[in-house]
N, CA, C and O atoms as CSV, one atom per row, in Angstrom:
chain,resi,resn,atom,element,x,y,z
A,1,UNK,N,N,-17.229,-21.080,-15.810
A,1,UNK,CA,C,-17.632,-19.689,-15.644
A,1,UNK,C,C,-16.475,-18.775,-16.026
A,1,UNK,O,O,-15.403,-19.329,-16.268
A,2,UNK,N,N,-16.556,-17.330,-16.121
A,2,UNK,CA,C,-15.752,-16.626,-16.600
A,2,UNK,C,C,-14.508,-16.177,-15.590
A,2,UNK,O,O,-13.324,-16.059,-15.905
A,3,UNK,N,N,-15.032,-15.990,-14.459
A,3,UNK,CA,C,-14.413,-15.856,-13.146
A,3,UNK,C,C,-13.471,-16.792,-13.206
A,3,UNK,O,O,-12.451,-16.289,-13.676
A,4,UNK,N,N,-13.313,-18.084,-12.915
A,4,UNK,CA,C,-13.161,-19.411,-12.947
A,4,UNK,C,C,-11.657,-19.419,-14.329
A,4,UNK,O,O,-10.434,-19.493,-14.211
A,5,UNK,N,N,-12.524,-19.312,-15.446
A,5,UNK,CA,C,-11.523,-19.407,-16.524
A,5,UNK,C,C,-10.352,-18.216,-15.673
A,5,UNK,O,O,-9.332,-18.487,-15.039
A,6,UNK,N,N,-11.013,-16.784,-15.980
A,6,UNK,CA,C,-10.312,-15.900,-16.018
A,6,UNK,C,C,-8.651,-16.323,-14.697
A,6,UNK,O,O,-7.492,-16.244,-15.103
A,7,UNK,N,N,-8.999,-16.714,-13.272
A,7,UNK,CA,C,-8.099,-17.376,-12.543
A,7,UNK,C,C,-7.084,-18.589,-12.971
A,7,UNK,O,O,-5.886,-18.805,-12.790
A,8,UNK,N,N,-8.138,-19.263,-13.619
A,8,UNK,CA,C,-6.726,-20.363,-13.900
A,8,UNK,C,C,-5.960,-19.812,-15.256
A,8,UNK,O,O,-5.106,-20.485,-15.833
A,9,UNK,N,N,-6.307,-18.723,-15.614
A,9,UNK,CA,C,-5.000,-18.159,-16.969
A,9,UNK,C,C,-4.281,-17.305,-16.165
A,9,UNK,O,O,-3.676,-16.474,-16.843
A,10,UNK,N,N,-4.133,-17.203,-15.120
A,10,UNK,CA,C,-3.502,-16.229,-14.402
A,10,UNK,C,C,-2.617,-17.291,-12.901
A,10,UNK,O,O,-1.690,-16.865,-12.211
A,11,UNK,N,N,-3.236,-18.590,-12.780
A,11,UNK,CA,C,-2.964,-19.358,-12.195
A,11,UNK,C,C,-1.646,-20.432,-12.709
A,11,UNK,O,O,-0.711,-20.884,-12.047
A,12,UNK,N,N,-1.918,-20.575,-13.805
A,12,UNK,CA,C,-0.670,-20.958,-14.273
A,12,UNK,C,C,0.691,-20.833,-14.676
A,12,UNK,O,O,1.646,-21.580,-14.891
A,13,UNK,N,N,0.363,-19.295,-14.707
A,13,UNK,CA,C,2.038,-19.118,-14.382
A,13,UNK,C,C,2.654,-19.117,-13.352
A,13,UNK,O,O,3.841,-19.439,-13.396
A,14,UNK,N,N,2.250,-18.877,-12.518
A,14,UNK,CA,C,2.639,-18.546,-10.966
A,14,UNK,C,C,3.306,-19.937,-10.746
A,14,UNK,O,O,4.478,-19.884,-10.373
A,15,UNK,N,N,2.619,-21.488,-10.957
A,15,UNK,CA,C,2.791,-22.825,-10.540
A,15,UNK,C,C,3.801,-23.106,-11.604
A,15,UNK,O,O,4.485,-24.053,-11.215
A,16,UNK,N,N,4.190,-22.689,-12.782
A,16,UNK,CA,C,4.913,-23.292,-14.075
A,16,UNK,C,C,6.399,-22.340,-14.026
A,16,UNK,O,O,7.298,-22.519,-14.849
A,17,UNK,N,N,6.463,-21.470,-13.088
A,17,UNK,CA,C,7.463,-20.243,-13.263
A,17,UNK,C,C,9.098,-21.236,-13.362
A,17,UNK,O,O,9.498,-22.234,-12.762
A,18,UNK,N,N,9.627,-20.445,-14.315
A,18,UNK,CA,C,11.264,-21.176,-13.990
A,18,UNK,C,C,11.977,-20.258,-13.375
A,18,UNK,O,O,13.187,-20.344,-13.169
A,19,UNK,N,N,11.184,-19.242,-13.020
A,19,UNK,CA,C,12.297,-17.546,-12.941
A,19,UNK,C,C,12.899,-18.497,-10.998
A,19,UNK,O,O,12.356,-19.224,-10.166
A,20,UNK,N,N,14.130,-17.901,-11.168
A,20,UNK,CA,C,14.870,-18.861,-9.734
A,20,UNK,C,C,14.322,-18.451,-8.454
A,20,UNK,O,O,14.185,-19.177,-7.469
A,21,UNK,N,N,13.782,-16.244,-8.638
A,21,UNK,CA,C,13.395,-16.205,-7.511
A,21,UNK,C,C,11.747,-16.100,-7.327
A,21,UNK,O,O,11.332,-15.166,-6.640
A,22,UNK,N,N,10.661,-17.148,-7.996
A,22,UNK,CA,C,9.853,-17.086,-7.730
A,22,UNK,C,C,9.573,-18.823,-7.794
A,22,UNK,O,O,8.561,-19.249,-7.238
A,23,UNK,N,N,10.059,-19.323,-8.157
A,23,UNK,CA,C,9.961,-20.442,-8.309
A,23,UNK,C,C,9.899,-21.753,-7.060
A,23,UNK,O,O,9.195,-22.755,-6.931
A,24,UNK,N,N,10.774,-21.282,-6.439
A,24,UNK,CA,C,10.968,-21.701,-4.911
A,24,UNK,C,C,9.650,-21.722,-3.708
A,24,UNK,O,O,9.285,-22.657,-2.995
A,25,UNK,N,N,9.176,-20.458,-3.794
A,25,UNK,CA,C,7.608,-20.301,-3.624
A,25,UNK,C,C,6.539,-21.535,-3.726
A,25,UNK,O,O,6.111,-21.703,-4.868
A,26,UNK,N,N,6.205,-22.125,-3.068
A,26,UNK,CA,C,4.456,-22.736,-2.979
A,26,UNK,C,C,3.397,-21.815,-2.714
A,26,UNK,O,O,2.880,-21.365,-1.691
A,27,UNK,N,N,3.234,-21.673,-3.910
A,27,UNK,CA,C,1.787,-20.640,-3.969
A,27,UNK,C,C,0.660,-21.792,-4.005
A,27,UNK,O,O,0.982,-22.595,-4.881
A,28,UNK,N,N,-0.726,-22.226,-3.279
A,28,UNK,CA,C,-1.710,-22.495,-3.043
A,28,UNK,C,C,-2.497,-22.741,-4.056
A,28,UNK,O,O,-2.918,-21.654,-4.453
A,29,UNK,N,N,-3.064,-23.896,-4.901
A,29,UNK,CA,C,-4.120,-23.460,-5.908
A,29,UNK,C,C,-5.353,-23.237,-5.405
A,29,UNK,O,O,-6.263,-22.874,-6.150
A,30,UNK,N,N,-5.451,-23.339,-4.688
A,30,UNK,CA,C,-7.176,-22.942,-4.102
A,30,UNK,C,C,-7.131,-22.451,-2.593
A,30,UNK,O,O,-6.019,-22.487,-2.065
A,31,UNK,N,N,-8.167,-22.011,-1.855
A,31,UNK,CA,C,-8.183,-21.702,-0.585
A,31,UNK,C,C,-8.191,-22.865,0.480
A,31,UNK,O,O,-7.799,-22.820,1.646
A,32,UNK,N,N,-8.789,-24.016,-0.287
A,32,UNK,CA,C,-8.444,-24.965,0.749
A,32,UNK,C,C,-7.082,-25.614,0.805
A,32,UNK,O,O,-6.500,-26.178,1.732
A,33,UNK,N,N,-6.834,-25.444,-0.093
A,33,UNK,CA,C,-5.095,-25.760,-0.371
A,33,UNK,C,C,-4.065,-25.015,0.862
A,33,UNK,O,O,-3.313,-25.335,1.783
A,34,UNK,N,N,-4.534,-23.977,0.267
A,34,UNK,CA,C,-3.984,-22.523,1.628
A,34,UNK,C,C,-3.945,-22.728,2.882
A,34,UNK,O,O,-3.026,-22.588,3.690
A,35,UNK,N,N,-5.516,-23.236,3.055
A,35,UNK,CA,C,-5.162,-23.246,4.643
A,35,UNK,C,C,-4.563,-24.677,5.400
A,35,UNK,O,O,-4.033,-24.789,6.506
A,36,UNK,N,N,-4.833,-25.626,4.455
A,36,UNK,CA,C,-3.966,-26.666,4.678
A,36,UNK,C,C,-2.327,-26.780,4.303
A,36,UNK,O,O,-1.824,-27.818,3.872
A,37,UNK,N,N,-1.620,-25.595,4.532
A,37,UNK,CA,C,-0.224,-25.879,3.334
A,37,UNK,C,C,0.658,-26.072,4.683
A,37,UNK,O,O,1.800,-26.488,4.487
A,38,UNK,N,N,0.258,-25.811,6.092
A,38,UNK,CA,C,1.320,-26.590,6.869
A,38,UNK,C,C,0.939,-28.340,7.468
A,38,UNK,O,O,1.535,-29.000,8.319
A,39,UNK,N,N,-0.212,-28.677,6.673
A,39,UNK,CA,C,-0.256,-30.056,7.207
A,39,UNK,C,C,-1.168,-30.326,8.262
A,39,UNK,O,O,-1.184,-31.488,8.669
A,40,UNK,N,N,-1.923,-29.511,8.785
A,40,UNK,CA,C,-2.622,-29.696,9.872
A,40,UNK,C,C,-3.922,-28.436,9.473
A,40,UNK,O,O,-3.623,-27.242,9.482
A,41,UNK,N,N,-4.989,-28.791,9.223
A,41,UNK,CA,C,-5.955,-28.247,8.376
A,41,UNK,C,C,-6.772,-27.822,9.782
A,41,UNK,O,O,-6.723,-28.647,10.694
A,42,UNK,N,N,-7.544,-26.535,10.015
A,42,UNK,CA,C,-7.951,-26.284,11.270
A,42,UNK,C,C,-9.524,-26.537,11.632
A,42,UNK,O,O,-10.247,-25.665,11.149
A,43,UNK,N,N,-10.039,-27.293,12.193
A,43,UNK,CA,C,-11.677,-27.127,12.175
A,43,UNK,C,C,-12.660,-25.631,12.672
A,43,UNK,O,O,-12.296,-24.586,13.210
A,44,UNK,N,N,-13.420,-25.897,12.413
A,44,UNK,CA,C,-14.441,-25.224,12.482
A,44,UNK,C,C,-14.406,-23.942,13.854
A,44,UNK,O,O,-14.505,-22.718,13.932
A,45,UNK,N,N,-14.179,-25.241,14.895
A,45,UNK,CA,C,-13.964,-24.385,16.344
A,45,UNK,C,C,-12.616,-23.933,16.679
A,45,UNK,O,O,-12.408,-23.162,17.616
A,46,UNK,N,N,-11.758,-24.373,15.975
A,46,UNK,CA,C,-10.381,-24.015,15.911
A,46,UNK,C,C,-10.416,-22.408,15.506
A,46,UNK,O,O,-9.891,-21.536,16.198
A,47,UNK,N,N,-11.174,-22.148,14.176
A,47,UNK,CA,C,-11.391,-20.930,13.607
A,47,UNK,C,C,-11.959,-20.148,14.643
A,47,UNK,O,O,-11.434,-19.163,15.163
A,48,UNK,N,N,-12.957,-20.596,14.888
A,48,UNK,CA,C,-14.036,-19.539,15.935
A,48,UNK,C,C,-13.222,-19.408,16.841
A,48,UNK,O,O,-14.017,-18.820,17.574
A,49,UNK,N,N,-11.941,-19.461,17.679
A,49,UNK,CA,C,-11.678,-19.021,18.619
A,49,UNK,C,C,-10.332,-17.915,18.106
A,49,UNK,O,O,-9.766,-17.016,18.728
A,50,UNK,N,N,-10.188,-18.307,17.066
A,50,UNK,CA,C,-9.761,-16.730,16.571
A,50,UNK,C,C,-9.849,-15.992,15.779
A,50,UNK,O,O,-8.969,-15.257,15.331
A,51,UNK,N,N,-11.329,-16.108,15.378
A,51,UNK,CA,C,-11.923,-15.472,14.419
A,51,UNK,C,C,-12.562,-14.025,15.499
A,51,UNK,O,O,-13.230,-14.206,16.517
A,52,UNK,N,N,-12.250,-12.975,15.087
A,52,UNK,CA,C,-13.197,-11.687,15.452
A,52,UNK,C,C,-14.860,-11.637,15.573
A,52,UNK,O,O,-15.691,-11.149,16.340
A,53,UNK,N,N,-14.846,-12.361,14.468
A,53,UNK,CA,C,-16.389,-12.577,14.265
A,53,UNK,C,C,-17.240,-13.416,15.096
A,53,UNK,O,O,-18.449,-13.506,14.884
A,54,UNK,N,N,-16.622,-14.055,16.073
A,54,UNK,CA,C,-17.093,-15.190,16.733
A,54,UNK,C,C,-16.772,-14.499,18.307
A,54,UNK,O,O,-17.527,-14.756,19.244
A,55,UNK,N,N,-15.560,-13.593,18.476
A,55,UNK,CA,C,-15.351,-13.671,19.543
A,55,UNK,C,C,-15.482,-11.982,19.831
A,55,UNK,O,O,-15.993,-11.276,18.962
A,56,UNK,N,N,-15.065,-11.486,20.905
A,56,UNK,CA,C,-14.923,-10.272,21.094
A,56,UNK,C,C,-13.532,-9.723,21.345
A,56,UNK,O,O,-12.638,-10.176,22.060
A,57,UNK,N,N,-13.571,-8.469,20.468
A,57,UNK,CA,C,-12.047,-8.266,20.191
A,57,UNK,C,C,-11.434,-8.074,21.368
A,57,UNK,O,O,-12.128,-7.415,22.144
A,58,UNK,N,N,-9.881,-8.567,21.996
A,58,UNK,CA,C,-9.470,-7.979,22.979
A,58,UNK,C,C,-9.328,-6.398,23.062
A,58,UNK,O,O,-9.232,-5.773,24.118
A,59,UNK,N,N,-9.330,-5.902,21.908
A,59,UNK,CA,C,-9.132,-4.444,21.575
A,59,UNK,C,C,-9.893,-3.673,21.437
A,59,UNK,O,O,-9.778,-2.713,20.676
A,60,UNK,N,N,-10.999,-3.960,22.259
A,60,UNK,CA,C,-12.275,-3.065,22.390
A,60,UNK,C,C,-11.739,-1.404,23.196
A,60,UNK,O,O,-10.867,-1.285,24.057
A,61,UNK,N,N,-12.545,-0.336,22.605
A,61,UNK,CA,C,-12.220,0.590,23.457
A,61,UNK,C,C,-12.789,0.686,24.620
A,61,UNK,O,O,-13.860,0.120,24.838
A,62,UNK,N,N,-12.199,1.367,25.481
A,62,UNK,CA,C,-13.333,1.549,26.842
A,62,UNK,C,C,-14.434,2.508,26.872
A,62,UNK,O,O,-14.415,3.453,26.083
A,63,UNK,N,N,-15.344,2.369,27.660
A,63,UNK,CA,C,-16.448,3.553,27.725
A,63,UNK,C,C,-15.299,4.776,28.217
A,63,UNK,O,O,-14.212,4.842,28.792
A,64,UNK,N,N,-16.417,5.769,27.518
A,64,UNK,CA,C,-15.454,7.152,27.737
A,64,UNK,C,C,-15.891,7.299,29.429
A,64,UNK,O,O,-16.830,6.706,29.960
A,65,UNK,N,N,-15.022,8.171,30.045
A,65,UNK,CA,C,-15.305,8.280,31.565
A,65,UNK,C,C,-16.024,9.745,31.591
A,65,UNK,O,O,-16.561,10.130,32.630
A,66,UNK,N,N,-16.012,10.747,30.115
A,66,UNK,CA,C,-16.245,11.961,30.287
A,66,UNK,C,C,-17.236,11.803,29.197
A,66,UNK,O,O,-16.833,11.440,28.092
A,67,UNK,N,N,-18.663,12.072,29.425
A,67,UNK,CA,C,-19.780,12.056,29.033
A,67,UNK,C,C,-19.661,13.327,27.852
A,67,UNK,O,O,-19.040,14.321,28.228
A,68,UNK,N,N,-20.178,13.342,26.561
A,68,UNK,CA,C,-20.720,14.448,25.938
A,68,UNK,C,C,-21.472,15.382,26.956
A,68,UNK,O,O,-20.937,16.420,27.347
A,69,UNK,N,N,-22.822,14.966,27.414
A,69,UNK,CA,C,-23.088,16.060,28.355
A,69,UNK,C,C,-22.806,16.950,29.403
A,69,UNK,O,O,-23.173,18.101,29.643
A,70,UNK,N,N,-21.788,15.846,30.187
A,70,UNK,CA,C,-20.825,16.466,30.905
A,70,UNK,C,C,-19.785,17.657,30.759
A,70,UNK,O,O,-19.437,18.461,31.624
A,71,UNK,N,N,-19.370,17.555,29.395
A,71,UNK,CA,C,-18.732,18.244,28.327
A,71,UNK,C,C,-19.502,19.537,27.932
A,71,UNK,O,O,-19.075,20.675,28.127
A,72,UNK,N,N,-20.429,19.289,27.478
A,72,UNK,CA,C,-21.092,20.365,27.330
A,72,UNK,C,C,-21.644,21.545,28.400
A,72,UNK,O,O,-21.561,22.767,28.275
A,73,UNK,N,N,-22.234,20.763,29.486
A,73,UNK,CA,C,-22.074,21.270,30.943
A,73,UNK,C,C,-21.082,22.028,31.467
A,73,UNK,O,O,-21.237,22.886,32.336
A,74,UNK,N,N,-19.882,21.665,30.854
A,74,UNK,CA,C,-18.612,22.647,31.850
A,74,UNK,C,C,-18.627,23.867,30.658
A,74,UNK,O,O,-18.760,25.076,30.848
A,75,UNK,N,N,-18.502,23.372,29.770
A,75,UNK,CA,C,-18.457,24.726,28.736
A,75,UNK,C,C,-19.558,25.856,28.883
A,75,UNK,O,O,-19.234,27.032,29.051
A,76,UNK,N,N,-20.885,25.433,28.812
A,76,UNK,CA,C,-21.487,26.274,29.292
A,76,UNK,C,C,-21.433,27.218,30.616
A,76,UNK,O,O,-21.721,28.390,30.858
A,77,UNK,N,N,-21.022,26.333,31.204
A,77,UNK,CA,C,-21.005,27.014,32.765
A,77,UNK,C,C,-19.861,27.937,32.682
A,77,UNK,O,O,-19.985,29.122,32.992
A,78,UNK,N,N,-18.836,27.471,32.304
A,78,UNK,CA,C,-17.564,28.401,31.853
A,78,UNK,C,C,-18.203,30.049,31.136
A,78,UNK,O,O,-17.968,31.207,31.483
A,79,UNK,N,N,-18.775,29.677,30.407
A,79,UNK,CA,C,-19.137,31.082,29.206
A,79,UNK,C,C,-19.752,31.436,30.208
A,79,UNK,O,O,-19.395,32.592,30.438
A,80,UNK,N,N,-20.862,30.936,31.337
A,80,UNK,CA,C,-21.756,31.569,32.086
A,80,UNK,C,C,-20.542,32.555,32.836
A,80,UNK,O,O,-20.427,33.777,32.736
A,81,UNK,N,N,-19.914,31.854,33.408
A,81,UNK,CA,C,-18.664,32.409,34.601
A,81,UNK,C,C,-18.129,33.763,34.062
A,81,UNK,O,O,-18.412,34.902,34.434
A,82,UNK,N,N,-17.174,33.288,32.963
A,82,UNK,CA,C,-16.651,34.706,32.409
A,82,UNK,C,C,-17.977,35.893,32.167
A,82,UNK,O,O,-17.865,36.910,32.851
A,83,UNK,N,N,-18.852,35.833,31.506
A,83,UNK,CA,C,-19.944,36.549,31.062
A,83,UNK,C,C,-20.203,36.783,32.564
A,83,UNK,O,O,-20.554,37.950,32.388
A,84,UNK,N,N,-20.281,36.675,33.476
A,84,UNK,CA,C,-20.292,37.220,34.664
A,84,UNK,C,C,-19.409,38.146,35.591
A,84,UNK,O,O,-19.792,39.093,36.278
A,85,UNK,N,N,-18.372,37.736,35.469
A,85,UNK,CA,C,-16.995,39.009,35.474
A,85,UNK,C,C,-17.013,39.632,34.899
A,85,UNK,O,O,-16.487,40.691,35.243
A,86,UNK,N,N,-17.723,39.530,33.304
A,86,UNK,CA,C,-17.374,40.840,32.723
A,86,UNK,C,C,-18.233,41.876,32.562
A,86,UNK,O,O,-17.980,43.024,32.198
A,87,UNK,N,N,-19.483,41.281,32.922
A,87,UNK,CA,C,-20.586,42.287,33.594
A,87,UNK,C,C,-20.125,42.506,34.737
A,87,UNK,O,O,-20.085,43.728,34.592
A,88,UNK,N,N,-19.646,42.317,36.006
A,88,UNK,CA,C,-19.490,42.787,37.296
A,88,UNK,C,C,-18.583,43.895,36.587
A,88,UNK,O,O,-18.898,45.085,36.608
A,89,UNK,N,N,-17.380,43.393,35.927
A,89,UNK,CA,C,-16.392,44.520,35.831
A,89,UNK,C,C,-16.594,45.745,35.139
A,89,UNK,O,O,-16.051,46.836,35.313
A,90,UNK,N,N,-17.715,45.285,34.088
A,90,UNK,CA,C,-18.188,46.673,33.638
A,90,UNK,C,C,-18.801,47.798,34.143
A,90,UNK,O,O,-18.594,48.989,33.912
A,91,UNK,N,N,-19.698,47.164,34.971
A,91,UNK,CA,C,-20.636,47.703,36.388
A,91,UNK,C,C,-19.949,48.754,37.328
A,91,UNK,O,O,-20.353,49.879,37.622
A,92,UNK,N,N,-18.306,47.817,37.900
A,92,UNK,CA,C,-17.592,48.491,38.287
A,92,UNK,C,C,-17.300,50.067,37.781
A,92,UNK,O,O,-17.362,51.145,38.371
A,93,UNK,N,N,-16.937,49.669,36.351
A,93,UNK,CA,C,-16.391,50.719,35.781
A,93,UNK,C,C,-17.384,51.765,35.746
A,93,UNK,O,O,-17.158,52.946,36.011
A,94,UNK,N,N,-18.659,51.201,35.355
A,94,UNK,CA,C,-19.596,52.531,35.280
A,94,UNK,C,C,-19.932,53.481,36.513
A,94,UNK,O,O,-20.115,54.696,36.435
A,95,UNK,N,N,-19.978,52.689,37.686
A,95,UNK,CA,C,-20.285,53.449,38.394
A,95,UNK,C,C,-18.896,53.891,39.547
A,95,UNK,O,O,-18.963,54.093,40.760
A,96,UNK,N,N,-17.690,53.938,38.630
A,96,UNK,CA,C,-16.064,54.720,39.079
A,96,UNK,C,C,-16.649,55.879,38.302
A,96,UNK,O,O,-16.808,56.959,38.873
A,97,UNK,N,N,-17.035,55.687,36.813
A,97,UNK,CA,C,-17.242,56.935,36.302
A,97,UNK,C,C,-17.926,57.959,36.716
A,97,UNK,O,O,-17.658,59.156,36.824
A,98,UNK,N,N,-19.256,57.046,37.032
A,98,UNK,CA,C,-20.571,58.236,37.490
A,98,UNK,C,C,-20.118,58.983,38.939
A,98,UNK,O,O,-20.352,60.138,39.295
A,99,UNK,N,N,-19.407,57.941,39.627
A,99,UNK,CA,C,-18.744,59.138,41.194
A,99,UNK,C,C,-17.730,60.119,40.600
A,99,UNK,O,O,-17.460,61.143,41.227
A,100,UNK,N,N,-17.114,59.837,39.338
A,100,UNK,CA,C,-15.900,60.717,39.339
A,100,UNK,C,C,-16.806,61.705,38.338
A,100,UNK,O,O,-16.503,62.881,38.536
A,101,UNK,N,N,-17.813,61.542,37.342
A,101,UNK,CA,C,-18.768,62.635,37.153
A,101,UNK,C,C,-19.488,63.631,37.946
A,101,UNK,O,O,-19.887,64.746,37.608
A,102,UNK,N,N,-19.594,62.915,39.254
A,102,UNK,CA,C,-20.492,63.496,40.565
A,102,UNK,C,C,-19.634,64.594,40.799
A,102,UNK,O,O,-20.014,65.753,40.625
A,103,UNK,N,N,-18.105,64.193,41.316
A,103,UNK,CA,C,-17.226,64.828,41.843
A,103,UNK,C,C,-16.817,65.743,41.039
A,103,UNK,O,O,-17.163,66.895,41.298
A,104,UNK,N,N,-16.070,65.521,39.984
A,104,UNK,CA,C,-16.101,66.636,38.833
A,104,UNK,C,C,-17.111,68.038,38.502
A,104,UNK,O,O,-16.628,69.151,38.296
A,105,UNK,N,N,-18.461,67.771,38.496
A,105,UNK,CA,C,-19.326,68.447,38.565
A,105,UNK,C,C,-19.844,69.246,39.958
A,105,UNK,O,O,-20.833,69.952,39.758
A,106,UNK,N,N,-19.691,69.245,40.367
A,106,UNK,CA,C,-19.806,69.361,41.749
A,106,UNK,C,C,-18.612,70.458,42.403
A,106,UNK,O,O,-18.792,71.439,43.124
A,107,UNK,N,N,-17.413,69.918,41.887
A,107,UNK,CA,C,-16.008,71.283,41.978
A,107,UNK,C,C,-16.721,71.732,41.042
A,107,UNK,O,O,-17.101,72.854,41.376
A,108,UNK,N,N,-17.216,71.376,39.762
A,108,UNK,CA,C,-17.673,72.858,39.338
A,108,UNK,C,C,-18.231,74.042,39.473
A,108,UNK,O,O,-17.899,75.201,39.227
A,109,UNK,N,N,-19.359,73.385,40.016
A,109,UNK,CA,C,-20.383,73.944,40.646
A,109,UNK,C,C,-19.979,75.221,42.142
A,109,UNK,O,O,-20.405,76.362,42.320
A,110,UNK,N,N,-19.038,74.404,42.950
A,110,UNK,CA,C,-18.413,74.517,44.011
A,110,UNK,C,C,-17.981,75.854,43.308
A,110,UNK,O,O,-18.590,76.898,43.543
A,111,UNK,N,N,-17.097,75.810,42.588
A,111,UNK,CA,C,-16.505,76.879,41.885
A,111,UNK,C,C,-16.698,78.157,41.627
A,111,UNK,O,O,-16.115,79.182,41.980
A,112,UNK,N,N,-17.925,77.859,40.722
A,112,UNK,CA,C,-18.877,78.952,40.769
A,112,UNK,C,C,-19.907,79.747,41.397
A,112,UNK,O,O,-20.575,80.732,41.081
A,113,UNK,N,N,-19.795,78.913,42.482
A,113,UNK,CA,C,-20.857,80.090,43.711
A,113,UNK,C,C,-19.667,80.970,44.338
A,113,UNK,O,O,-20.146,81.854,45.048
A,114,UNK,N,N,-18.474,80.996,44.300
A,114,UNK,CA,C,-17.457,81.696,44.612
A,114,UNK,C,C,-17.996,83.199,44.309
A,114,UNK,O,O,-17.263,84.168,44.501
């Protein structure tokens, strides 16, 4: 196959090298080569117990403790809160004005029956 060819022209230099600092190197010709290159080739269940895929990562995250809805809940309630002070405080203000309109008008008035 082309795959196939295309690797072993690219495979042979790597194994034929004279260069001093690559040469020293045992590069693998195949994958089973690889995983056997310290001498002790691993089975099947050997893999599965540290394969990810088989097991569950120790590095799972935890459930969040703070819910999206929960989240959303305080924020709202927040905007509710302020939006509530700032109507009371406006309220306030309007009706400082309307007594100090009362009063104002009123010396006027006062004034002029003189």
């Amino acid at each position: 196959s082309t795959m196939e060819t295309f690797f072993n022209q690219y495979r042979v230099p790597f194994h034929n090298s004279t260069d001093a600092l690559t040469s020293s190197i045992k590069r693998p010709r195949d994958l089973s080569e690889a995983e056997c290159a310290s001498g002790v080739c691993p089975s099947k269940e050997d893999w599965q117990t540290i394969d990810p895929n088989f097991n569950k990562s120790p590095y799972q995250e935890p459930d969040a403790s703070l819910t999206a809805g929960f989240i959303a809940g305080i924020t709202i309630a927040s905007f509710v809160i302020v939006a509530a002070i700032a109507y009371m405080y406006h309220r306030h203000n309007v009706k400082e004005r309307e007594q100090r309109l009362k009063t104002t008008f009123a010396r006027a008035v006062a004034a002029t029956i003189d």
